[in-house]
C-alpha positions as CSV (number, residue, x, y, z in Angstrom):
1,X,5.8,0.3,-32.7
2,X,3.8,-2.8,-32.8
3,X,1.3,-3.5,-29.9
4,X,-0.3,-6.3,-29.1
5,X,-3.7,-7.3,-29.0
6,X,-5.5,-8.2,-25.5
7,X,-6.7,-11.2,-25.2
8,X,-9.2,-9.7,-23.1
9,X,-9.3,-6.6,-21.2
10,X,-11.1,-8.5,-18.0
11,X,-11.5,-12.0,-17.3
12,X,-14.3,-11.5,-14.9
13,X,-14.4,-13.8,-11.5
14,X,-12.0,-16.8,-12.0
15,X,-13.4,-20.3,-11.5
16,X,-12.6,-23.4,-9.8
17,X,-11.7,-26.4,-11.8
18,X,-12.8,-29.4,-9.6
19,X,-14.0,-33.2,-10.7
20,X,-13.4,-32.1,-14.3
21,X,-15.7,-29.4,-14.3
22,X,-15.4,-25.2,-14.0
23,X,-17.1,-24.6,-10.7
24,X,-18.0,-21.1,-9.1
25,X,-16.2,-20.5,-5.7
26,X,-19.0,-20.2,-3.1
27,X,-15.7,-17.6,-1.5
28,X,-17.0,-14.1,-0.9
29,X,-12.9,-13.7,-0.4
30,X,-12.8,-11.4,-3.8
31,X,-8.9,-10.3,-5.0
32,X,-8.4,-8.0,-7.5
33,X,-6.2,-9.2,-10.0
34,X,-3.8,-6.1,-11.5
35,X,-2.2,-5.5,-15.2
36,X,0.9,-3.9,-13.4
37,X,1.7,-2.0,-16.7
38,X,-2.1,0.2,-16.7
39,X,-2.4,-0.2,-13.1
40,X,-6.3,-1.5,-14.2
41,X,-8.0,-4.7,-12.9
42,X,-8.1,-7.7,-15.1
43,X,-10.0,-10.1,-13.0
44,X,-10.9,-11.3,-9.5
45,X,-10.0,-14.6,-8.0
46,X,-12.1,-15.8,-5.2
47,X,-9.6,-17.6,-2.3
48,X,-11.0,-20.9,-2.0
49,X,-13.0,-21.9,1.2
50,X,-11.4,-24.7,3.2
51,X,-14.3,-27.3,2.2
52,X,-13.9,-26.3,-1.8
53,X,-10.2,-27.5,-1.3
54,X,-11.3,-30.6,0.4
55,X,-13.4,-31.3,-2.6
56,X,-10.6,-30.8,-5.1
57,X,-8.2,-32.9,-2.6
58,X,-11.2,-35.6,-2.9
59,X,-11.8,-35.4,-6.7
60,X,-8.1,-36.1,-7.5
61,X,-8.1,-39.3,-4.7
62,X,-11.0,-41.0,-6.4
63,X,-9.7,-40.3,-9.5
64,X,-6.2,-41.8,-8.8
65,X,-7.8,-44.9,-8.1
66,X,-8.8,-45.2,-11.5
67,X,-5.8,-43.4,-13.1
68,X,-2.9,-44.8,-12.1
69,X,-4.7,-48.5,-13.3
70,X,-4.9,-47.0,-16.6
71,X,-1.5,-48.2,-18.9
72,X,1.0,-45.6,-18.9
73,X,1.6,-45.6,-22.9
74,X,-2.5,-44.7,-22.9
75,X,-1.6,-41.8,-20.4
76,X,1.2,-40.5,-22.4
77,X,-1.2,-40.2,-25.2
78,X,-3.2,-37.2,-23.2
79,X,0.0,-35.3,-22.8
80,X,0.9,-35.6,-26.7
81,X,-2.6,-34.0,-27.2
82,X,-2.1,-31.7,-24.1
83,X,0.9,-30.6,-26.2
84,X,-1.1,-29.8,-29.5
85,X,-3.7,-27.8,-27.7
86,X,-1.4,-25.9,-25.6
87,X,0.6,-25.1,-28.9
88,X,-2.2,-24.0,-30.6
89,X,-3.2,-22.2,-27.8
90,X,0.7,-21.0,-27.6
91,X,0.5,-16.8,-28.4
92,X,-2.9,-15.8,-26.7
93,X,-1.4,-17.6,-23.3
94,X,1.7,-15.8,-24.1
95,X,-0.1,-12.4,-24.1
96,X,-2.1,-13.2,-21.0
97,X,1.1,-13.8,-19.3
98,X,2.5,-10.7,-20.4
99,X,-0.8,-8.7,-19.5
100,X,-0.9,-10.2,-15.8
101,X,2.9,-10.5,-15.2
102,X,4.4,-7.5,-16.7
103,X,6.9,-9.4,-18.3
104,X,7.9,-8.3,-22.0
105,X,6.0,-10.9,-24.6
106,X,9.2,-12.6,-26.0
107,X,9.7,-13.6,-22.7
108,X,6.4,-14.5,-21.8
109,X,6.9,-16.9,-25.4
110,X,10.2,-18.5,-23.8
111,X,8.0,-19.5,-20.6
112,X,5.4,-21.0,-22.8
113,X,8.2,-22.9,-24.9
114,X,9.8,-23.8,-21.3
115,X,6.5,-25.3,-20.4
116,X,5.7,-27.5,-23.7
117,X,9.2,-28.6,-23.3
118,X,8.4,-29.9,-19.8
119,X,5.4,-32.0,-21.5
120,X,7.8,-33.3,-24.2
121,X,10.2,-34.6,-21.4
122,X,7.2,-36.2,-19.4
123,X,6.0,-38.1,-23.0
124,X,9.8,-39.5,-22.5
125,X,8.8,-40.8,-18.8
126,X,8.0,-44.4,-20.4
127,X,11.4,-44.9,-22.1
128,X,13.0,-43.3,-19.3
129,X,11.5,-46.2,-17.0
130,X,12.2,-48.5,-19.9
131,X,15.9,-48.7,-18.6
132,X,15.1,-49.7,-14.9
133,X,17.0,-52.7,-12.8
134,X,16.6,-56.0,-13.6
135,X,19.0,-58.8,-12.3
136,X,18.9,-62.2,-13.6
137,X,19.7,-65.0,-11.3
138,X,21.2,-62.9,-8.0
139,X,20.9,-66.3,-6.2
140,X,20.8,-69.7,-7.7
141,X,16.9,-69.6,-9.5
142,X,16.3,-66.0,-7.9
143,X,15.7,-63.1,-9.7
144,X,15.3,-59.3,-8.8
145,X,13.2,-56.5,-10.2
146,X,12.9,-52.8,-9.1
147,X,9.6,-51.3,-10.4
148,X,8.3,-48.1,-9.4
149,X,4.7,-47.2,-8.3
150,X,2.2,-44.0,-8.4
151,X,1.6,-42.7,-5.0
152,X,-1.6,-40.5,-5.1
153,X,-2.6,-37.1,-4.9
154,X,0.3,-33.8,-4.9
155,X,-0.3,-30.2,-4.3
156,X,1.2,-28.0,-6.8
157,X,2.1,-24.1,-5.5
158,X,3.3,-21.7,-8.0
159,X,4.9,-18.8,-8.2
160,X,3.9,-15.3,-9.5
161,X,7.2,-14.8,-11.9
162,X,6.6,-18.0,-13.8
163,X,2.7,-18.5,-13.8
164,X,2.5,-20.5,-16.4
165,X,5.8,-22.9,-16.6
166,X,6.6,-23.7,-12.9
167,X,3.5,-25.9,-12.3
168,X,4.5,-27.6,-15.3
169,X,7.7,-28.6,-13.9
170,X,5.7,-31.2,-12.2
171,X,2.2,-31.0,-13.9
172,X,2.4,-33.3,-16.7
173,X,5.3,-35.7,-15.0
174,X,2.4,-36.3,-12.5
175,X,-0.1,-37.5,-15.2
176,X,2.0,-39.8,-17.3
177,X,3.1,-41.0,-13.9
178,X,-0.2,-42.0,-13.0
179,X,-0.3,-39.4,-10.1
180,X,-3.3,-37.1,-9.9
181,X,-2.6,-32.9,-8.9
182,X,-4.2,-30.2,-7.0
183,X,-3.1,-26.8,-8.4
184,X,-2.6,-23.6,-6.7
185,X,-1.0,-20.6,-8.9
186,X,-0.2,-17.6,-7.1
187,X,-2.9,-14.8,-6.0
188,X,-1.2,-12.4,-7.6
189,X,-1.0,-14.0,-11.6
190,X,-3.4,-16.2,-11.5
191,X,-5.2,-15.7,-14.5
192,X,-2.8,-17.4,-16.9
193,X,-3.0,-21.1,-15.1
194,X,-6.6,-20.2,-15.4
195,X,-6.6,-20.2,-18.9
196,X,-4.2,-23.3,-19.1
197,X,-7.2,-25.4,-17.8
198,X,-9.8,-24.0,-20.4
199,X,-7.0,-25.4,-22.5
200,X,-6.6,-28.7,-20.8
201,X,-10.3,-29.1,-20.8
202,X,-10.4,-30.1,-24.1
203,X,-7.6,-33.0,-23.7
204,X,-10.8,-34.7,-22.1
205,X,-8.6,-36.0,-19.1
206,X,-10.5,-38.3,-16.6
207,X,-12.6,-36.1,-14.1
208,X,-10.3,-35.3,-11.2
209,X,-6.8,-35.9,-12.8
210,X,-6.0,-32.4,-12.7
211,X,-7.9,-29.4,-10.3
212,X,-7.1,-25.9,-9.4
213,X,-7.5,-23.9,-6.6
214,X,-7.4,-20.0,-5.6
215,X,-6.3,-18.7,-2.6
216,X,-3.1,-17.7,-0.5
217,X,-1.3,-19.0,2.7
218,X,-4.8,-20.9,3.8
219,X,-5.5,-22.7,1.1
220,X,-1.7,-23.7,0.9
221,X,-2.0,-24.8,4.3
222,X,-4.9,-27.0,4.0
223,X,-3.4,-29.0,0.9
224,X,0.1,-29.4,2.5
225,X,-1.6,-30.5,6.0
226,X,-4.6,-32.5,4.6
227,X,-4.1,-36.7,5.2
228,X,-4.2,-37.4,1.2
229,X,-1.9,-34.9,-0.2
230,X,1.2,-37.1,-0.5
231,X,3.7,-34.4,-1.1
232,X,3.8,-30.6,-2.2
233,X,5.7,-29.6,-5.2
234,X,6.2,-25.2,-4.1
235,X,8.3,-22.2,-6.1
236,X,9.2,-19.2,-4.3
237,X,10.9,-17.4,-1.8
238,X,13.0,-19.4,0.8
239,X,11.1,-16.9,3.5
240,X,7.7,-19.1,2.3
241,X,9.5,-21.7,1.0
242,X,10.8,-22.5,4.3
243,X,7.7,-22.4,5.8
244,X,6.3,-25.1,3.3
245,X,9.1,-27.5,3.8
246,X,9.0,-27.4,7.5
247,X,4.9,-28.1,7.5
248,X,5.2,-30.8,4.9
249,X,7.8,-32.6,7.2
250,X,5.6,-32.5,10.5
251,X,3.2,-33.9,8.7
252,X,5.5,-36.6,7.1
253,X,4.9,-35.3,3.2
254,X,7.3,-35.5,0.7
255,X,8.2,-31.7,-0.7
256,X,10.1,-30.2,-3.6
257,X,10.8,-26.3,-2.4
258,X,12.8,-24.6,-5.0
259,X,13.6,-21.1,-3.6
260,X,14.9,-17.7,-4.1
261,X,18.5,-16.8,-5.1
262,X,21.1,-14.1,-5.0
263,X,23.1,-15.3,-8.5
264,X,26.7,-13.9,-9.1
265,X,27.7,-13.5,-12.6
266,X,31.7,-13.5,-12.5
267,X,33.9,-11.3,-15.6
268,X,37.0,-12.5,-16.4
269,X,39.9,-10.2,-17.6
270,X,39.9,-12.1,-20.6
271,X,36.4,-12.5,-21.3
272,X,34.7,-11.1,-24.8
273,X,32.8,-8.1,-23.8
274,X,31.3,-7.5,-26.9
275,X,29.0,-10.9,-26.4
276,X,29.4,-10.7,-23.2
277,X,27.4,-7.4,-22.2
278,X,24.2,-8.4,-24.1
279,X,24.0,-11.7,-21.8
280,X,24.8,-9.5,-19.0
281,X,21.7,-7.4,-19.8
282,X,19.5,-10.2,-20.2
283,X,20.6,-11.8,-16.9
284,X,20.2,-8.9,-14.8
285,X,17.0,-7.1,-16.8
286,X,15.5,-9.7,-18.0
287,X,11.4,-10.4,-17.0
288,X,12.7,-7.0,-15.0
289,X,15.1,-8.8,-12.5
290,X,12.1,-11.2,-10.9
291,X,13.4,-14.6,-11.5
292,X,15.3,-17.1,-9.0
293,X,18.3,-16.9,-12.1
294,X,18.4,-13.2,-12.5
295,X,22.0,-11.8,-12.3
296,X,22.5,-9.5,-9.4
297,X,25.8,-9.6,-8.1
298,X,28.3,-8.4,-11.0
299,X,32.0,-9.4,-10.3
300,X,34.3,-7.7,-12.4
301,X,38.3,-9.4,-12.2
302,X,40.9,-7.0,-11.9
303,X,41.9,-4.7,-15.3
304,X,38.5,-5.4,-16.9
305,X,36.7,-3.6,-14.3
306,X,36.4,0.0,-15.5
307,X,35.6,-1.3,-19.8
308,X,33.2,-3.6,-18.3
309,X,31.8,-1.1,-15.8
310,X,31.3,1.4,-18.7
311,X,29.7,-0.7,-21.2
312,X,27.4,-2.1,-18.9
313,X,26.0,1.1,-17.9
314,X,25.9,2.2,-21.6
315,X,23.7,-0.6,-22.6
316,X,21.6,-0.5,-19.6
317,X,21.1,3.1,-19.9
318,X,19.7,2.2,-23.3
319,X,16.9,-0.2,-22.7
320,X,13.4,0.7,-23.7
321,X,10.6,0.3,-21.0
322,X,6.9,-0.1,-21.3
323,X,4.1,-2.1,-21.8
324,X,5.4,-5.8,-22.6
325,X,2.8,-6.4,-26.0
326,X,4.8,-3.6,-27.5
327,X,7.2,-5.8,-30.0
328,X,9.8,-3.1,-29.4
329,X,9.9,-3.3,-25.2
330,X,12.7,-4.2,-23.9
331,X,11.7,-4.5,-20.0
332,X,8.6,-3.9,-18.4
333,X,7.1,-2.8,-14.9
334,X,7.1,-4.8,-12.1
335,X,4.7,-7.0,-11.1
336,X,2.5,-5.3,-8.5
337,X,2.5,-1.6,-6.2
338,X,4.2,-3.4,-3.2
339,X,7.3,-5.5,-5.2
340,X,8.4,-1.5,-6.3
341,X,8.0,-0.2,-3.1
342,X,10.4,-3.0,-1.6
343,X,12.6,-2.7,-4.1
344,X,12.8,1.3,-3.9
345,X,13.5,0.4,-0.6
346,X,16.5,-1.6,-1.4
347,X,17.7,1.2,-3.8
348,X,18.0,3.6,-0.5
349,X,19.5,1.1,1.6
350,X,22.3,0.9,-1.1
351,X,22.9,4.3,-1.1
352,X,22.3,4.8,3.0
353,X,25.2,1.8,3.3
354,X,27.7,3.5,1.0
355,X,27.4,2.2,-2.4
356,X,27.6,4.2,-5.5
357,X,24.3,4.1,-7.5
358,X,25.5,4.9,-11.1
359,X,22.5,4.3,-12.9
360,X,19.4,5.3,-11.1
361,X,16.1,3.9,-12.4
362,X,13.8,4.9,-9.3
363,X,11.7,7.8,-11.2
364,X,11.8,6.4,-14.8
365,X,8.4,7.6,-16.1
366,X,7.0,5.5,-19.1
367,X,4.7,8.4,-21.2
368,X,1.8,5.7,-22.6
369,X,1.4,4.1,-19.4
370,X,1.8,6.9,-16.4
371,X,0.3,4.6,-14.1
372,X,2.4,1.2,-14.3
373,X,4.5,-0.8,-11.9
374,X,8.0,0.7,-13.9
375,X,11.8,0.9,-12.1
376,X,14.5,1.8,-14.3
377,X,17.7,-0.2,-14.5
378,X,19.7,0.0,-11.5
379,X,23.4,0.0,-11.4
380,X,25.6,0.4,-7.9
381,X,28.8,0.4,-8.0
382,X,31.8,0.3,-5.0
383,X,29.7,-2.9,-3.9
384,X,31.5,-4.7,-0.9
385,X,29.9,-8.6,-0.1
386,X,28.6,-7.3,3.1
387,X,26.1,-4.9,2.2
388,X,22.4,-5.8,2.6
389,X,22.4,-5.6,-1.5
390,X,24.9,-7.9,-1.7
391,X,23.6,-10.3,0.6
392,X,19.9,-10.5,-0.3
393,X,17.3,-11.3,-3.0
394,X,15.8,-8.1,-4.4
395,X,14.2,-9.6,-6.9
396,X,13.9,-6.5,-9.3
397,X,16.2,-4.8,-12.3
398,X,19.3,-4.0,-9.5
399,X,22.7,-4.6,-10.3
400,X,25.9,-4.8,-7.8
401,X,29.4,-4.4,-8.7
402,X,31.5,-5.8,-7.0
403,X,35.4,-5.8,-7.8
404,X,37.5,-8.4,-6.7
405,X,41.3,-9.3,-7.6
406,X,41.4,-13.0,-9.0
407,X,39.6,-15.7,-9.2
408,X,39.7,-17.2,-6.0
409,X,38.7,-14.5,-4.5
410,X,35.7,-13.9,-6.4
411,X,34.9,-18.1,-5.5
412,X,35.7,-17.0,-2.1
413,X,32.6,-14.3,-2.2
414,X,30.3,-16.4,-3.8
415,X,30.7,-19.3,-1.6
416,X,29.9,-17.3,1.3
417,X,26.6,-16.4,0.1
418,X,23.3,-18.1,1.8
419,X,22.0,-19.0,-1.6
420,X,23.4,-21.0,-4.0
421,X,21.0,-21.1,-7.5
422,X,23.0,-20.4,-10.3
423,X,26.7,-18.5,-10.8
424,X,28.3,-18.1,-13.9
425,X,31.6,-16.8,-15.4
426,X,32.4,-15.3,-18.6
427,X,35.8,-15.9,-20.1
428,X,38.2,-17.6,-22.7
429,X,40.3,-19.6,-20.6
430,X,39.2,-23.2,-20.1
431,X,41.3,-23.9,-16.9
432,X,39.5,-21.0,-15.6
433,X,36.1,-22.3,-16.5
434,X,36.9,-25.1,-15.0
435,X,38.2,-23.6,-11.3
436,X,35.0,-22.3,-11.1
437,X,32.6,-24.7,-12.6
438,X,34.4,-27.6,-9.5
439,X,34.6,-24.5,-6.6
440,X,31.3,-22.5,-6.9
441,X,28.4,-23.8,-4.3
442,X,25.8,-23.1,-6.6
443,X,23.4,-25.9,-8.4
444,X,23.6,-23.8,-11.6
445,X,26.6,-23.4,-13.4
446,X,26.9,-21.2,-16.8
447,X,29.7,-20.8,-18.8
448,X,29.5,-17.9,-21.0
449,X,25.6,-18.3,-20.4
450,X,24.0,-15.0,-18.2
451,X,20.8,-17.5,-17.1
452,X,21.6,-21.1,-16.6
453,X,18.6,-22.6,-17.5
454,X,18.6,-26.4,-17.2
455,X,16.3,-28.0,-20.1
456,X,13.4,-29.8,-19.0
457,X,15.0,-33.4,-19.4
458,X,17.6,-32.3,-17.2
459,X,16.7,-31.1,-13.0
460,X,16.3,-27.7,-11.7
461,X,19.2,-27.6,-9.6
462,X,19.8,-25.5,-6.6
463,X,21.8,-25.7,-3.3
464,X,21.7,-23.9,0.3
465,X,18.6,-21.9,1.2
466,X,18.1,-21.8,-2.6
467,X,16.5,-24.9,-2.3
468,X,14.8,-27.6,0.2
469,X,14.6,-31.4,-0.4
470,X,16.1,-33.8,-2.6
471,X,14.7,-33.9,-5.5
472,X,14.7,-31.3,-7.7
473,X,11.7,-30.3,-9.8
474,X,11.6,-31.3,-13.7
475,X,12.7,-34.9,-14.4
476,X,13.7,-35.6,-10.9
477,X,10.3,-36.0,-10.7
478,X,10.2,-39.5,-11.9
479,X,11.3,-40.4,-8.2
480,X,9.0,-37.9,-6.3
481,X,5.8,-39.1,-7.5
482,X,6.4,-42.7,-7.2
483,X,8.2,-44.7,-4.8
484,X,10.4,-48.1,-5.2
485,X,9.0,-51.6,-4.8
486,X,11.9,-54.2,-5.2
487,X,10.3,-57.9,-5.9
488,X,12.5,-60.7,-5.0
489,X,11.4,-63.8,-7.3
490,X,12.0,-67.5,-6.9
491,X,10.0,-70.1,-8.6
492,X,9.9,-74.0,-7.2
């Protein structure tokens, strides 16, 4: 067994970051901040007060004055050193993810190599723009140009799963854009974003470029609703998520609103179970079922539903629980007291509607860490599509089987789910792969792959009540922090 260092075993009273500078909230609004694994504080974060987010609202407005005059190859270069420090910076961030989060600390690496990605892609923005429109002689002597222009100050909200890597799906596409950010990371793992702006700090970005805020539905409130926010960029649920979209329409902001999900991971009779099962366990168990591409819904295709059924539950049975810095984890707790009690609470509304729970993971009891946020793996079987854990996000290690007859029918189910994030298939038959790739309504398609994760130069996709907007977050961001200006040119 191989644990992990702390970083720190309390990070005290998070700050502000406002102007360039760490401030201390004047908030007496104290949070404690939980290491769901020990069940121990590791820090307080102050909810901002209404006139501390005016201030960071303010800072990034007078600095985007400034900042979006600056050339964007100079701008670029702060991200290529944002890159070097964050990477040198890469495993203690990791570790402080893991120690807020829960999750185990390979997966807390992948979110940190997800998020450098994401600041690679944004260096790219200026060859990217390289290739805009430009028409020669439309008209006799008249040429056309479409150049695109910075529009000002963005809210960033992120979520608790991914603390670290969802903000920088729009983060660094904001600076290179010439945009400046507001930054509000979830209440409940803040102090990871925290640490990214120590980090930051030394890229020596213009004062007001970048600033973070604490706080919860208020402080959200304030930056979507305040006259110089010109859009909000917001992961989580669709419950909050449509909440944020709605206010940012009345008051005529532009919003990204990627949301939750309820993914279906389809098993064809002909499909390699032997590489198949390990992918299944990473889709479903993986950062312990909280992620908008978990697997939840398993659909098993006629004859292979008994093998598949049965080596499922074998390997699920198997993994090893406990504190995430331990090398040899496999899945840890959940992320705080109330996500296990909801979940729990799904568990016995399985049962109470009729399902078969094969695999029960409601009193697993981790020996080092009695007092931590841990569920087992949870497989139901004798799953029909119209059971409440069928139908809606858990967001926790459950797993539904569900046995349908043929593909169509299994497209069929899918399609008349209220989310539509990611699906995938497993099988060996290309014409398959292909019926479902063209039928599902999902904006995440794998093939053989249990998490379709789009790479950072490609957009987070997502349709239905798994997502609100038009743009996606990522590189679509290119088009929601700037707007068109076509110029129409004729000289005499």
């Amino acid at each position: 067994m191989v644990v992990l260092q702390e970083v720190k075993s309390h990070y005290g009273k998070l700050n502000l970051f406002i102007d360039g500078e760490f401030v201390e909230s004047e908030s007496t609004d104290l949070h404690p901040v939980m290491n769901p694994a020990r069940d121990e504080v590791i820090a307080e974060v102050p909810f901002s007060t209404k006139e501390e987010v005016e201030q960071a609202i303010k800072a990034g407005e007078e600095a985007f004055e400034k900042w979006k005059e600056i050339p964007m190859p100079t701008r670029i270069q702060y991200l290529y050193k944002l890159k070097q420090v964050v990477e040198e910076h890469f495993e203690e961030i990791s570790r402080i993810i893991t120690q807020n989060h829960g999750k185990i600390i390979d997966e807390s690496r992948g979110e940190m190599r997800r998020l450098v990605e994401n600041i690679e892609t944004a260096c790219s923005i200026a060859y990217t723009l390289a290739k805009g429109e430009q028409l020669d002689q439309i008209a006799s002597g008249i040429d056309e140009t479409l150049v695109r222009e910075p529009l000002g100050v963005f809210a960033v909200i992120g979520p608790f799963n991914f603390p670290a890597m969802a903000p920088f799906w729009f983060i660094p596409h904001a600076i290179a854009l010439g945009c400046t950010v507001v930054v509000k990371p979830s209440e409940i793992t803040p102090v990871a974003m925290s640490w990214l702006f120590k980090v930051m700090e030394k890229v020596d970005l213009p004062p007001g470029v970048v600033n973070l805020v604490h706080g919860s539905k208020d402080v959200s409130q304030t930056l979507i609703s305040h006259p110089d926010i010109k859009g909000v960029a917001f992961v989580g649920s669709t419950r909050v998520g449509s909440q944020v979209y709605r206010l940012a329409a009345e008051h005529g902001k532009r919003a990204i609103v990627q949301a939750g999900a309820k993914n279906f991971i389809v098993v064809m009779p002909d499909a390699n179970l032997e590489r198949t099962i390990p992918a299944l366990l990473t889709s479903f168990y993986g950062n312990t079922g909280q992620r908008c591409l978990s697997g939840a819904n398993l659909v098993a295709i006629g004859g292979i539903y008994e093998d598949l059924k049965s080596k499922f539950l074998e390997a699920a049975s198997k993994l090893k629980l406990g504190y995430g810095l331990d090398e040899t984890v496999e899945m840890g707790p959940v992320v705080t007291k109330r996500a296990k009690e909801r979940i729990l609470g799904y568990i016995e509304k399985g049962v109470e509607e009729g399902a078969k729970l094969i695999l029960d993971g409601r009193n697993t009891k981790v020996e080092d860490y009695p007092n931590g946020y841990f569920i087992g793996p949870n497989i139901f079987d004798e799953v029909t599509p119209d059971m409440t854990i069928a139908k809606e996000e858990i967001f926790g290690p459950v797993a539904s089987i569900i046995k349908v007859e043929n593909l169509d029918e299994a497209i069929e189910t899918i399609n008349k789910s209220n989310y539509g994030n990611m699906a995938c298939i497993f099988t060996s038959n290309g014409k398959w792969a292909r019926e479902f790739r063209r039928g599902v309504q999902a904006g995440n398609i794998g093939v053989n792959i249990g998490i379709a994760a789009p790479m950072a130069f490609f957009p987070f996709a997502g349709w239905k009540n798994s997502f609100f907007g038009v743009l996606h977050g990522q590189i679509d961001c290119v088009d929601f922090f700037t707007d068109k200006k076509v110029v129409i040119t004729r000289w005499w």
